[in-house]
Structures are given as structure tokens and as C-alpha cells.
C-alpha positions as CSV (number, residue, x, y, z in Angstrom):
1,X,-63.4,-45.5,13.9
2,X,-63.2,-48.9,12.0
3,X,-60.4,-49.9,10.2
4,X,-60.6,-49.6,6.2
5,X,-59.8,-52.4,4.1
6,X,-56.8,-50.2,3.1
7,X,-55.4,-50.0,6.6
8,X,-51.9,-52.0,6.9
9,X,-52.4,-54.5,9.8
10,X,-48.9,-55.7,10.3
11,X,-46.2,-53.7,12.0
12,X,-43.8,-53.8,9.0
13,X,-46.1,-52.7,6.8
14,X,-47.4,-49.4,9.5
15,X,-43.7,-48.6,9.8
16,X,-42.5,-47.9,6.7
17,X,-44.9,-45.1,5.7
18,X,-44.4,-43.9,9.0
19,X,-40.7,-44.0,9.1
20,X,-40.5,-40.3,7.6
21,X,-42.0,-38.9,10.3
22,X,-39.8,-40.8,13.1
23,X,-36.9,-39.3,11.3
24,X,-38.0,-36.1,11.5
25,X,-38.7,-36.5,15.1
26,X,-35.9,-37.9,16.1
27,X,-33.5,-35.6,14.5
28,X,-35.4,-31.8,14.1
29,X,-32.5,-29.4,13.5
30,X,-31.5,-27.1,16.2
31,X,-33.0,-23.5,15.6
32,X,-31.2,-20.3,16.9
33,X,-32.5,-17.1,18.3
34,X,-29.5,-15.2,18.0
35,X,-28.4,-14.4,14.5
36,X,-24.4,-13.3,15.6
37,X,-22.5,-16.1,16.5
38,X,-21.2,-15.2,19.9
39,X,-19.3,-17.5,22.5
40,X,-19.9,-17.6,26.6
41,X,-17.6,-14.4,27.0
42,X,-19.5,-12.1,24.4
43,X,-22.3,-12.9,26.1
44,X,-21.4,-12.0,30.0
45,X,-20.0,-9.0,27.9
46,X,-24.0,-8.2,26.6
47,X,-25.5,-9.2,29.7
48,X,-23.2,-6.8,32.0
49,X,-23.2,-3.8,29.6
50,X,-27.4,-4.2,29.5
51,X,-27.3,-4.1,32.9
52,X,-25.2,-1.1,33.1
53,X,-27.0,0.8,30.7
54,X,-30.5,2.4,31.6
55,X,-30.5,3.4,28.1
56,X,-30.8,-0.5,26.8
57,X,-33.4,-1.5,29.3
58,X,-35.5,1.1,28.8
59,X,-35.1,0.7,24.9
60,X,-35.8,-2.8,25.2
61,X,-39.0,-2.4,27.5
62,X,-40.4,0.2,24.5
63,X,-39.4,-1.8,21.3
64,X,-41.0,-5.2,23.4
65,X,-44.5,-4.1,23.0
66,X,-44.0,-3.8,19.0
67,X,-41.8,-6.8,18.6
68,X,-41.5,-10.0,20.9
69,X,-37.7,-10.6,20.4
70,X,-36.8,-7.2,20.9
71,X,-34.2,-8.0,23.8
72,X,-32.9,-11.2,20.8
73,X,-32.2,-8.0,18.2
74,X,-30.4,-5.9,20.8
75,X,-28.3,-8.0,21.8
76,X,-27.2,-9.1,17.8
77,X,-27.3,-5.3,17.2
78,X,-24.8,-4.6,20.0
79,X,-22.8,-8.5,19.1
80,X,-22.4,-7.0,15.1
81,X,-20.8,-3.7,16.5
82,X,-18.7,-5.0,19.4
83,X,-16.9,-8.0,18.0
84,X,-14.2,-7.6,16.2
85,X,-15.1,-10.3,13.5
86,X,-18.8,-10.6,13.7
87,X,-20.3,-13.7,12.2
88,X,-23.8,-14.5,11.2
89,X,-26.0,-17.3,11.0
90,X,-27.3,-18.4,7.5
91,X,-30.7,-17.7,7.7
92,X,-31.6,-21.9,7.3
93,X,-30.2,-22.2,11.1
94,X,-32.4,-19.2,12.6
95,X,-35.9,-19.8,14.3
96,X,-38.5,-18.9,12.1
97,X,-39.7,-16.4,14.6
98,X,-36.1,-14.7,14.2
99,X,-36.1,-14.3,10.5
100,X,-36.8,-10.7,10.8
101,X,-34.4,-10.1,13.3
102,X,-31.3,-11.9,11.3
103,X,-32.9,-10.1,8.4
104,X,-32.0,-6.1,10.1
105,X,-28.6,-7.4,11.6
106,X,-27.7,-8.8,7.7
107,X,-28.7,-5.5,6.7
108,X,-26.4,-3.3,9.2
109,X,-23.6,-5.9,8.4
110,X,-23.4,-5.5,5.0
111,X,-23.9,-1.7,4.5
112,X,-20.6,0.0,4.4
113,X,-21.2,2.5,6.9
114,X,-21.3,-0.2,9.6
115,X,-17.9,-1.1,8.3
116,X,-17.0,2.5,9.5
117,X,-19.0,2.5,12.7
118,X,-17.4,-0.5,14.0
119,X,-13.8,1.1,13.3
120,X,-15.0,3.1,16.8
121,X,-17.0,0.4,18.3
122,X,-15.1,-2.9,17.8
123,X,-13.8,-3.9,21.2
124,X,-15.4,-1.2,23.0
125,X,-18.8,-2.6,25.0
126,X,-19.4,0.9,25.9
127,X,-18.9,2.4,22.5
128,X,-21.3,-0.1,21.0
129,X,-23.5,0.2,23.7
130,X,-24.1,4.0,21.9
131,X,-24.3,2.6,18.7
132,X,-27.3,0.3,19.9
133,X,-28.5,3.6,20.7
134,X,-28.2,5.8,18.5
135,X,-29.9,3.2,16.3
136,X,-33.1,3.3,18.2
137,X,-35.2,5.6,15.2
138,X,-34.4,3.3,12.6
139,X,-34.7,0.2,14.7
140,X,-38.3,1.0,14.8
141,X,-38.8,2.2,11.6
142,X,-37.7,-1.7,10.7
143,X,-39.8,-3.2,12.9
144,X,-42.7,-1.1,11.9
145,X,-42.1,-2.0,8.1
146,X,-41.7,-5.8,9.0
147,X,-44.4,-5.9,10.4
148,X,-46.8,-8.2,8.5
149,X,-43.4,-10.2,8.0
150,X,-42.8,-10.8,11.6
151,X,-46.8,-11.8,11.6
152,X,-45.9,-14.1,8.9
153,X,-43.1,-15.9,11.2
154,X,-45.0,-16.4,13.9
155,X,-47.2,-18.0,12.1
156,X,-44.5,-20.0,10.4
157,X,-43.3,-20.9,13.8
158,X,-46.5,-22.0,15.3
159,X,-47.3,-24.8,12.3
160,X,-43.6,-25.6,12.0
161,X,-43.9,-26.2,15.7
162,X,-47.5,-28.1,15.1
163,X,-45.5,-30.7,12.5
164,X,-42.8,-31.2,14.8
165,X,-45.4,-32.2,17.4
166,X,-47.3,-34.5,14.6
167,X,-44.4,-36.2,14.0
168,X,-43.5,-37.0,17.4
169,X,-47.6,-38.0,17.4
170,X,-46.8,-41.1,15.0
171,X,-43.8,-41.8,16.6
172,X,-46.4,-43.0,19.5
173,X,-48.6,-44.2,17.7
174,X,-46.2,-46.4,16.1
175,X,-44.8,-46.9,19.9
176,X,-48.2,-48.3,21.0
177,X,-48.9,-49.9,18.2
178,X,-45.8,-52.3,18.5
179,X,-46.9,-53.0,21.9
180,X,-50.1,-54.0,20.7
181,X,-49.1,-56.2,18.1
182,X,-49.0,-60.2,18.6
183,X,-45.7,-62.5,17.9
184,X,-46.3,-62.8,14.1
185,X,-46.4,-58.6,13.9
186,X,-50.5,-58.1,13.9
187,X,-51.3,-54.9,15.0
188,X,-55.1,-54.3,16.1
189,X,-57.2,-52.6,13.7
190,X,-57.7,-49.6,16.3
191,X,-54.0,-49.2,16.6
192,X,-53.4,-49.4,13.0
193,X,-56.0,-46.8,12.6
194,X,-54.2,-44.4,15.0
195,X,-50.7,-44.9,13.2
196,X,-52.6,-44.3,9.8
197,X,-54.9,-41.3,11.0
198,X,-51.3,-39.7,12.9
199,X,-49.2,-39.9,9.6
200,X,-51.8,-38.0,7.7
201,X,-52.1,-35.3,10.2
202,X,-48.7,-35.0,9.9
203,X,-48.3,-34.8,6.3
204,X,-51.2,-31.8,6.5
205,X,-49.4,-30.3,9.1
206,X,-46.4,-30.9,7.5
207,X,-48.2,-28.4,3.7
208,X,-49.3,-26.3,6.2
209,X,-45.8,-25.6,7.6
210,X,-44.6,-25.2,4.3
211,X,-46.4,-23.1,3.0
212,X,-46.2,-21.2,6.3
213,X,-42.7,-21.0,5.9
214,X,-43.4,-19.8,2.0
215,X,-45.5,-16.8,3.0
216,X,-43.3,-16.0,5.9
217,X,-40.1,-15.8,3.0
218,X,-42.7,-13.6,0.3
219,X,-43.2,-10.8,3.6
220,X,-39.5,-11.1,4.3
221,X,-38.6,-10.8,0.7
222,X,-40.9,-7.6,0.5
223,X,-39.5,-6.3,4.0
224,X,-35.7,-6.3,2.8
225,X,-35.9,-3.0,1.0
226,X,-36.9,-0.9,3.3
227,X,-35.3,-2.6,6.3
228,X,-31.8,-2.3,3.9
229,X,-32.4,1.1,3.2
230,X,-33.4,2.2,7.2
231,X,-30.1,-0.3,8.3
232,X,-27.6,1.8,6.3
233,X,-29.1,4.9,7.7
234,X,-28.8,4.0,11.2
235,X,-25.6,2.7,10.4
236,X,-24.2,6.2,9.3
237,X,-25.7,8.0,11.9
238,X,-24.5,5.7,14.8
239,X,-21.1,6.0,12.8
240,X,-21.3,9.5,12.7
241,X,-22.1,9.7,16.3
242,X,-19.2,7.1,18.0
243,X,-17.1,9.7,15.5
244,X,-18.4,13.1,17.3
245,X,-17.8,11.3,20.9
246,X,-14.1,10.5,19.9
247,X,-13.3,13.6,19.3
248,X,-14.6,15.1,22.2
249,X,-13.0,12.8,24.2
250,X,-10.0,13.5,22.6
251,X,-10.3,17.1,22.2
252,X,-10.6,16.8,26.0
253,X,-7.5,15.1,26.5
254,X,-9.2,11.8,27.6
255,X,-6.5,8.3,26.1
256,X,-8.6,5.7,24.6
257,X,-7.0,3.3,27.5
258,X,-8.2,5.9,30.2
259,X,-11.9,5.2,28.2
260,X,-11.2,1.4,28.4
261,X,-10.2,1.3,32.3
262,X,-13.7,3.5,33.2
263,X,-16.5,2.4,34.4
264,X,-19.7,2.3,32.2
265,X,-21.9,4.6,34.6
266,X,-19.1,7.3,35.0
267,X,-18.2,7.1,31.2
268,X,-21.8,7.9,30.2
269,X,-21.7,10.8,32.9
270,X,-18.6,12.1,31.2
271,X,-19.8,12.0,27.7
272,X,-23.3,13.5,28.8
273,X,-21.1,16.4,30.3
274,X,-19.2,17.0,27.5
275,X,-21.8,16.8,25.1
276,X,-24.1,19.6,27.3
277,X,-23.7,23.2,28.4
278,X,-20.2,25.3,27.4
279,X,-17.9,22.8,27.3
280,X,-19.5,21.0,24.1
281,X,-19.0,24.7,22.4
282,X,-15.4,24.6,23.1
283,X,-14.8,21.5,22.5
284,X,-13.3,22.1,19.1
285,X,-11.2,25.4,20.0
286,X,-9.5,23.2,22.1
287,X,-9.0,20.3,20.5
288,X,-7.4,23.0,17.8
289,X,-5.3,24.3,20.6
290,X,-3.8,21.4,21.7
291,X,-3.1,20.1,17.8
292,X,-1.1,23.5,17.8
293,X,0.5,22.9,20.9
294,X,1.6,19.2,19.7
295,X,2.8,20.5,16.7
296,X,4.8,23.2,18.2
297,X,6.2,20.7,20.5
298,X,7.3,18.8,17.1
299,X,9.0,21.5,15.4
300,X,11.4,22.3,18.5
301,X,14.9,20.6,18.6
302,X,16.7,20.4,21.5
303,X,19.5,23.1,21.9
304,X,18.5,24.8,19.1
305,X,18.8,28.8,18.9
306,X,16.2,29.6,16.9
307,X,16.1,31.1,12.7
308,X,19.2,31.5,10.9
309,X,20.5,34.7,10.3
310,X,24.4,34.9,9.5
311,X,27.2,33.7,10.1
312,X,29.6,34.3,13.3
313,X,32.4,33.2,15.2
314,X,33.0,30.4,18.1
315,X,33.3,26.7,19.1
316,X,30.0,25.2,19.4
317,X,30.0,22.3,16.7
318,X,26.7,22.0,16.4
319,X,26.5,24.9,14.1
320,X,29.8,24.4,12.4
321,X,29.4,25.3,9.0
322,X,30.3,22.8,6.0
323,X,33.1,24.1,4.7
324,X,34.8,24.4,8.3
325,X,33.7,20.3,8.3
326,X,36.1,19.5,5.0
327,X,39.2,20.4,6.8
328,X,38.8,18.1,9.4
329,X,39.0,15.7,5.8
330,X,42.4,16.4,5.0
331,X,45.6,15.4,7.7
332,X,47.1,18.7,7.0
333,X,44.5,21.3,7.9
334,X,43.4,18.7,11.1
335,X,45.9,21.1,13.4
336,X,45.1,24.5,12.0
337,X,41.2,23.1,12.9
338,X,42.1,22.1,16.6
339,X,43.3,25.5,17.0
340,X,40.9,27.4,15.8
341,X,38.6,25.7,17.5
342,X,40.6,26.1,20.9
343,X,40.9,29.7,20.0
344,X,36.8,29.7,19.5
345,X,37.2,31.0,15.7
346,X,35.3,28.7,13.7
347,X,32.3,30.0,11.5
348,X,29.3,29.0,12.5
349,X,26.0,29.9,11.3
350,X,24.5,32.8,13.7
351,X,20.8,32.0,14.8
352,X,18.3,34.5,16.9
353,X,15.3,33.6,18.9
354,X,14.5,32.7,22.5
355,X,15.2,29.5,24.4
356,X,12.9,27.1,26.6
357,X,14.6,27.9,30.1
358,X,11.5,26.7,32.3
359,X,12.1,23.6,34.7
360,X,9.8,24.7,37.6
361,X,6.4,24.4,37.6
362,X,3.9,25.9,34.9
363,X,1.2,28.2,35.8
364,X,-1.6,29.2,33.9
365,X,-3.6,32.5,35.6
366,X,-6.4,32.8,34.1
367,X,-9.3,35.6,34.7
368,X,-12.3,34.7,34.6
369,X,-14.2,38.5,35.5
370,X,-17.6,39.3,34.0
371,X,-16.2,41.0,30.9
372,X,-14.3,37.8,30.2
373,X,-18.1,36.2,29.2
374,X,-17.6,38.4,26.5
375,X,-17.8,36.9,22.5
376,X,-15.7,38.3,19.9
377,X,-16.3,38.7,16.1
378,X,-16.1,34.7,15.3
379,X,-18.5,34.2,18.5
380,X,-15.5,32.5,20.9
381,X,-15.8,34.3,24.1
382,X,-12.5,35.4,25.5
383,X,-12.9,33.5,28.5
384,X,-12.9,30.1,25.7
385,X,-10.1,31.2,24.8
386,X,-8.3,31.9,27.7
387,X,-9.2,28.4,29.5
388,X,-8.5,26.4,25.7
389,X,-5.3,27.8,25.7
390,X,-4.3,26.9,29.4
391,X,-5.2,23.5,28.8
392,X,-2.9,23.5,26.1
393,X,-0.6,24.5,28.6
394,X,-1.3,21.7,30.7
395,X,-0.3,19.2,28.1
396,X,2.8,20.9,27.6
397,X,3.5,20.6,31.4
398,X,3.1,17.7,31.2
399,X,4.8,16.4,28.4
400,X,8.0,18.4,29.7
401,X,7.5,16.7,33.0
402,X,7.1,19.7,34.7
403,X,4.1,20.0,37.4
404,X,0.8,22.3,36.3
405,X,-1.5,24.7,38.1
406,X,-4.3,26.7,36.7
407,X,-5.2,29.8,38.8
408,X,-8.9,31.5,38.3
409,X,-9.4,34.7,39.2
410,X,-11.8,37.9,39.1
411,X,-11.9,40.5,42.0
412,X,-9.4,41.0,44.8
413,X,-11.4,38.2,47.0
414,X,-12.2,35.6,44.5
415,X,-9.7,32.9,43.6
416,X,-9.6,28.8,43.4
417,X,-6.4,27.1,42.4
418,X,-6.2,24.0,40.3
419,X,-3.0,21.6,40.9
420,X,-2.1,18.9,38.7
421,X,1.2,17.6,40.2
422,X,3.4,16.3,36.9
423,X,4.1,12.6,38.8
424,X,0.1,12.2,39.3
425,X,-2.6,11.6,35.9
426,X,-4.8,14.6,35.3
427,X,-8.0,13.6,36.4
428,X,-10.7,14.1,33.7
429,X,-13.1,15.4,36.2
430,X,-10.8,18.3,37.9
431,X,-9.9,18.9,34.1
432,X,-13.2,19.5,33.5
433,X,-14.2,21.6,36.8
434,X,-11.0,23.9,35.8
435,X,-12.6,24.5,32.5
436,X,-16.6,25.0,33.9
437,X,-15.7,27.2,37.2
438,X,-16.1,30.9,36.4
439,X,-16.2,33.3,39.8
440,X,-17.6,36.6,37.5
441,X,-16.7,40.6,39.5
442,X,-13.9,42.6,38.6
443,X,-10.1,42.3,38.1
444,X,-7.3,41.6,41.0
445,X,-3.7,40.9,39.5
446,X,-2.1,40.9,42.7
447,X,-4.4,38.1,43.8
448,X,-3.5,35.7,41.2
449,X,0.5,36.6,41.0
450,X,1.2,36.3,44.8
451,X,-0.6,32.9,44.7
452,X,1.6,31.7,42.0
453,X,4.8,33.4,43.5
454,X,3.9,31.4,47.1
455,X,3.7,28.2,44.9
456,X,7.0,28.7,42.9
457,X,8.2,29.3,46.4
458,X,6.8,26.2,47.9
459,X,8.4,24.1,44.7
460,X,11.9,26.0,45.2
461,X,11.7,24.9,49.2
462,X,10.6,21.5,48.5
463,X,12.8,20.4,45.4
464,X,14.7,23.2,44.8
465,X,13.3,23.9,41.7
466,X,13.5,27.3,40.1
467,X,12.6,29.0,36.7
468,X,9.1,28.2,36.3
469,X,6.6,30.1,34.4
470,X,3.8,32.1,34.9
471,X,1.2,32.6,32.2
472,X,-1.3,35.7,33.1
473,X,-4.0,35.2,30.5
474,X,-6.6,38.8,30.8
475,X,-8.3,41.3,29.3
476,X,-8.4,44.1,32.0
477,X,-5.4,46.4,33.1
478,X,-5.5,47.1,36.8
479,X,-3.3,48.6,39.4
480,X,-0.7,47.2,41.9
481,X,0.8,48.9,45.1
482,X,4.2,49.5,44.9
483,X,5.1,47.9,47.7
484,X,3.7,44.8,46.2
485,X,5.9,45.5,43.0
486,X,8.9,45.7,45.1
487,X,7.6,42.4,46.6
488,X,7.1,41.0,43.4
489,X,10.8,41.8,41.5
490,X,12.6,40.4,44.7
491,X,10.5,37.1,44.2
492,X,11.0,37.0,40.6
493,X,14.7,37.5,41.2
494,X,15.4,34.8,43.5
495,X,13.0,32.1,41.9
496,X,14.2,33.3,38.4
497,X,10.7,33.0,36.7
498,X,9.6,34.0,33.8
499,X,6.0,35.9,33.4
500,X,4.3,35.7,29.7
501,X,1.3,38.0,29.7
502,X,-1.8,37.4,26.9
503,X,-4.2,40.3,26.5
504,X,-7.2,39.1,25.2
505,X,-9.3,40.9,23.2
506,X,-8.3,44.2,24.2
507,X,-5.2,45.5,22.7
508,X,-5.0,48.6,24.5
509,X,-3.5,47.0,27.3
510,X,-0.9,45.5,25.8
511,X,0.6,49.4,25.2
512,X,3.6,50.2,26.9
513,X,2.6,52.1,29.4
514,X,0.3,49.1,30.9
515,X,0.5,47.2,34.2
516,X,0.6,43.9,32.3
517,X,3.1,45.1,30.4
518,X,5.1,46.1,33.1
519,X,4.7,42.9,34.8
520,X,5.7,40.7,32.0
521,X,8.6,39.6,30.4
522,X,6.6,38.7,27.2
523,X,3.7,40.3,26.5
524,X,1.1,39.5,23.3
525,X,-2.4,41.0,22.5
526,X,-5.3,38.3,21.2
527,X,-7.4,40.1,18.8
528,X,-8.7,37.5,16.2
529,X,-10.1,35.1,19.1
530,X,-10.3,32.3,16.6
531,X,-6.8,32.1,16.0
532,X,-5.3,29.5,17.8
533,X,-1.8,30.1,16.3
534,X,-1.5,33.7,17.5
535,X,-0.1,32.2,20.5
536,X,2.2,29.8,18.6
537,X,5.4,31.1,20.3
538,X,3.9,30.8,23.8
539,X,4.6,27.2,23.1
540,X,7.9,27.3,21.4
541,X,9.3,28.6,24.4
542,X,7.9,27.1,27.6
């Protein structure tokens, strides 16, 4: 193409129109795809937990074929709900071809119910990890209603990335140009018609981008709503979800810091369990059990005697009564006090009710026959019952220091033993086999009892430990030899052990006349099988 009259021939005079453009070339601003700021250590953080988690891959491979940053808006989702102070990008520093991605993470940010959510989440890789998750519905529903918005940004991308490539074309031209041009600056007319024709490309493609980026703002603008409106939803169900796996982790007995120190694969396996099958239906009777149990544990005070009822006679100054006190104020009466203290006449208030004796081990027999299976009026089976309680029991083994073992049992052949020594953690796993295992056919006692009497026995001849305490949890009566019995009482008398019976659902058999009955030195009935507190004083005393 010839050069028009109007075509600048000099170098000085081809530079300055086309020094715009070599400024935007040499300095384009740095564009992110990640809309949370995160440092090197968030990052491993994402990358290990995604490849932990078959749920993330496989999320990411499905939301990929709608969206092709999908793996960009995981990782910001899981960034908001795992750091503990998430930061965003303003929107001027984010690839164009992000924009809808920083747009959904804004959204989640800023709802309030993200602000709950990441009181479970912050800190937690797995925890957010299920957020991620749980967010997967709306996730799409976002993508699907950003659409023609996402369209836009590509598009905005490509011309923004077509002006950054005009500029850099004038910046050669220019380039070549100048290494055309003679000593006094004359630049040849085919050179100066390449600077010329390269700057107004540029300023075409530079409308073009603008506008790009215009349309691309109009479909984000329109987006927003519904994207807002979807974010806060996912952010209260994702909430609402971390919230329901706390709990059953807790219910369960499973410390934050023993959630922390577990492996990704095995903590999804336990939270899969514990959602699934029976255990996720008792989850809540026995995370009421063990609230009673701690609270009971609250209300006891050491060498106390139990409710007030009088007043008596004796020495023990812990129940001293105040007037008794004021005479110890004045010098005169100090003597007449010391005597009647030697003599063991002071008034003291009289107390009745039963004291916690145990030191040996505790042991929770529990039967688990067919008729256990059985649901009472509030639709708790008695067999719930029975294992919600002995768990409770466990935690009060434990707390006392005092070693735990759960006994299953049915008919006269079936039987499996569950230790949990008090010096060694309670695995989650053998918690949660002690609670699943149910052997189903009739009712042994003597089964059950002579294994815990052999353990007490193995205790006393190993630590010399004696009164521990036997819990028989039922709901059947059935017959022992007599030979057995006289077995039995020796046993009892030597180890000093208590036996607290629990008839479950079946009254009769707490009647005097019963075996149980006979057998304990305790014995309650369990009819409302919803009650947790019915077996308050179970815990008051062991």
C-alpha cells in the first residue's frame, strides 16, 4: 500500500501517536484466576484435600463440561470456607473469563449464612471439603443462570486478549521502523505505513474490547440476582449440613482434635457410617444420654451423702451446722467445742442417699436377644436404648479413670466382649462395632455375669482392684442353677461388686420375685424408652 500524504515520515513524529500503545504493552496489568487471595500453603492445602476427595474430582469433571473454570471456582469455593479470614479480589484484578466465578464466591461471602457455615468449616480442610459439596445443586443452578454471562467473558477475554496483541503489533512496527529509518530519523514510506495501519488496528481492537468488556458487565449485572439468591441458599444448606455432622460426631463421642489428627479417607468413612443404617437413628438418644450423664457427673460433690433430711449427731465438719460454727468465734466456748467434737456431739445436718463406691472396672451387659429389636411407644427400640445408655456408661468410665467393658449377649452360646482399657483412647471404630453388633436368639444371664465376674477377677489378680460394677441392662427374666448362684455370691463377696440391674421395657421383671431382682443390688424398670433421665441415678452413683 502507498503511503498517504498524511502518513508521518519521521520517527518522532510515528512515535508519538504510537506511544499509547507501547505503554499498554509494556505494562498490561496482571490478571488473576483465583478470586480468594490464598498464599503457597492454602494452596498445597486445596491441592491435597482434591486429591483426597473423590467427591471433588468427580464434581469437578461434571461441572467442566458446563463451565471451563470449574476446577478455578472450586477451589475459591473451598479457599472462602476454609480460611479463617478469607479475602477477595476486587473484581478490576480478575481475568475477564473469571468474572462469573469471583461474581458466585462474592455472593457466598457476603450472605450471612456463610458467616455461620464457616463457624464449622474455618480451619478444617475436610469440613470445607463437605461444604464444597454440599454446594454442588446450587453451584450449578449458578452456572446455569450465568450462562450467557460467562459467554459474554469469554468473549471479553478473547478481544481484550486481541488488543493486547495489537499493541504489542505497533510496538514492532515502531521496532522495525526505527531500524529502517536513516540518520536524520526518515522512516520509509512502507514502514511508516505499517506503524500507521498497526495503531489503527489497535485502537479498533482496542472499542472492540471495550465494549466487550461492557456487555460482559450488562450479563453479569443481570446474573447477580439469581446467583445471590442460589449463593445464600447453598450457603444455609452447607451450614446446616457441617452443623448435622458435628453433632453426630459429637453425639458419638468423637473430640474435634481426634477429627483434626484423622485422615481424610477414614474421616469420610466415618461420617458415611454414621450418617447410614441404625446408628444415624440413634444418634440423638445418645447424644441425650451422654448430656445426662455429664450433667449428672456435674451435680455430684465429692464426699457428699446425698439430700438433706435432719439434723444428727457426730464429728464430721463438713456438715457442721452454723450455729455449732459461731462458737468456735468466741475464746470462751473454743474448749466446750473441742470437746464436743472429741466426744462426736456436734449437730450436723443428717443427709440420706447412696455413695459412689466403684474403683474397679465398669461393665455394661447388655442383651441384645430378638425381642430386644423391639420399638416402644416413642419408636426407640429397647435395644437403642440399652447400647445409648452403656455408652454413657463408657464416658463415665472413663472420666472416673476406671477401665470399661461392654458385654453382648443373647442365648446361652452367644457372647462377644468389648474392652476399652481406661489408660488406652476409645477407638471410634470399636465404639462403633459395640453399638452395630447384635447376636439375635434367646436370653442366657449366666453367660454374661460369669464373663464379667472372670474379668473383675482378672483386674483384682492383676492390680488388686476390687469393687467394680456390673450393669445388666434386659428385658427377659430367665433362670440360673443354684450352684451357679452359690458361685456367684462367693464371687460377689470376695470382689465386693456391685450389680445394678435395668429392665427395659418390661416391668414385670423388675417384681420381687424375679431373677434379676434377685441378682441385683439395684434394680429399675424402663418403661418410657424415651426417657433418658429415668436412669439418672445410675449415674449419680457409679
Amino acid at each position: 500500500m502507498g503511503r498517504t500524504d498524511r502518513t508521518p515520515r519521521r520517527l518522532n513524529e510515528l512515535a508519538s501517536p504510537a506511544g499509547k500503545w507501547l505503554g499498554l504493552s509494556a505494562v498490561a496489568p496482571e490478571r488473576h484466576t483465583a478470586a480468594v487471595v490464598a498464599d503457597r500453603f492454602d494452596r498445597i492445602t486445596w491441592r491435597d484435600t482434591y486429591e483426597q476427595s473423590t467427591g471433588l474430582r468427580d464434581l469437578a469433571e461434571e461441572l467442566a463440561a458446563r463451565h471451563a473454570h470449574a476446577a478455578d471456582l472450586l477451589a475459591d469455593t473451598f479457599l472462602a470456607a476454609y480460611k479463617v479470614r478469607p479475602r477477595l479480589r476486587e473484581r478490576e484484578e480478575m481475568a475477564p473469563s473469571r468474572l462469573v466465578n469471583h461474581q458466585v464466591i462474592t455472593s457466598l461471602v457476603e450472605s450471612p449464612e456463610f458467616a455461620e457455615l464457616r463457624r464449622e468449616t474455618a480451619g478444617d480442610p475436610y469440613a470445607a471439603a463437605m461444604a464444597v459439596l454440599a454446594q454442588a445443586a446450587a453451584l450449578r443452578r449458578m452456572l446455569e443462570c450465568s450462562r450467557d454471562a460467562q459467554k459474554q467473558a469469554e468473549q471479553a477475554t478473547k478481544a481484550q486478549q486481541d488488543a493486547e496483541g495489537a499493541a504489542t503489533a505497533v510496538s514492532e512496527a515502531l521496532q522495525q521502523a526505527a531500524d529502517g529509518a536513516d540518520e536524520d530519523g526518515t522512516v520509509p514510506a512502507s514502514a511508516a505505513d505499517a506503524v500507521q495501519q498497526a495503531i489503527e488496528a489497535a485502537e479498533a481492537a482496542e472499542a472492540a474490547a471495550r465494549q466487550a468488556a461492557q456487555d460482559a458487565a450488562q450479563a453479569l449485572s443481570a446474573a447477580a440476582p439469581g446467583i445471590r439468591a442460589a449463593a445464600r441458599n447453598a450457603a444455609a444448606k452447607a451450614a446446616q449440613a457441617a452443623r448435622e455432622e458435628a453433632a453426630l460426631m459429637r453425639a458419638w463421642g468423637v473430640a474435634p482434635g481426634e477429627l483434626e489428627r484423622m485422615p481424610f479417607d477414614q474421616r469420610t468413612r466415618l461420617a458415611e457410617r454414621l450418617r447410614t443404617g441404625r446408628l444415624a437413628q440413634w444418634a440423638e438418644l445418645i447424644g441425650r444420654f451422654r448430656q445426662m450423664a455429664s450433667g449428672e457427673r456435674a451435680r455430684k460433690v465429692e464426699n457428699a451423702t446425698g439430700e438433706l433430711v435432719g439434723v444428727t449427731l457426730g464429728n464430721d465438719l463438713s456438715r457442721v451446722i452454723p450455729s455449732e460454727l459461731t462458737n468456735l468465734g468466741l475464746p470462751e466456748l473454743r474448749a466446750v467445742f473441742a470437746a464436743r467434737y472429741a466426744a462426736g456431739e456436734l449437730m450436723l445436718y443428717d443427709s440420706q442417699g447412696e455413695q459412689t463406691t466403684g474403683q474397679g472396672a465398669v461393665i455394661a451387659c447388655v442383651d441384645t436377644s430378638h425381642s430386644m429389636y423391639e420399638a416402644g411407644p416413642g419408636g426407640v427400640t429397647r435395644e437403642a436404648w440399652a447400647k445409648a445408655c452403656a455408652l454413657a456408661l463408657l464416658d463415665q468410665a472413663r472420666h472416673a479413670g476406671r477401665d470399661f467393658v461392654g458385654i453382648l449377649f443373647s442365648a446361652a452360646d452367644k457372647i462377644q466382649v468389648f474392652r476399652f482399657p481406661a489408660d488406652q483412647p476409645a477407638q471410634i471404630a470399636q465404639v462403633l462395632d459395640f453399638a452395630e453388633t447384635f447376636l439375635g436368639g434367646g436370653t442366657s444371664y449366666q453367660t454374661p455375669l460369669t464373663a464379667a465376674g472372670e474379668l473383675l477377677e482378672e483386674e483384682f489378680n492383676d492390680a488388686a482392684r476390687t469393687r467394680g460394677d456390673i450393669v445388666m441392662i434386659t428385658d427377659d427374666d430367665c433362670g440360673v442353677t443354684e450352684e451357679w448362684r452359690r458361685g456367684w455370691n462367693d464371687a460377689k463377696h470376695r470382689l465386693g461388686f456391685r450389680v445394678f440391674g435395668v429392665a427395659v421395657g418390661t416391668p414385670r421383671i423388675a417384681e420381687a420375685d424375679s431373677v434379676l431382682q434377685a441378682l441385683c443390688d439395684n434394680l429399675r424398670s424402663i418403661e418410657d424408652l424415651t426417657d433418658v433421665h429415668a436412669a439418672a441415678d445410675l449415674f449419680r452413683v457409679i
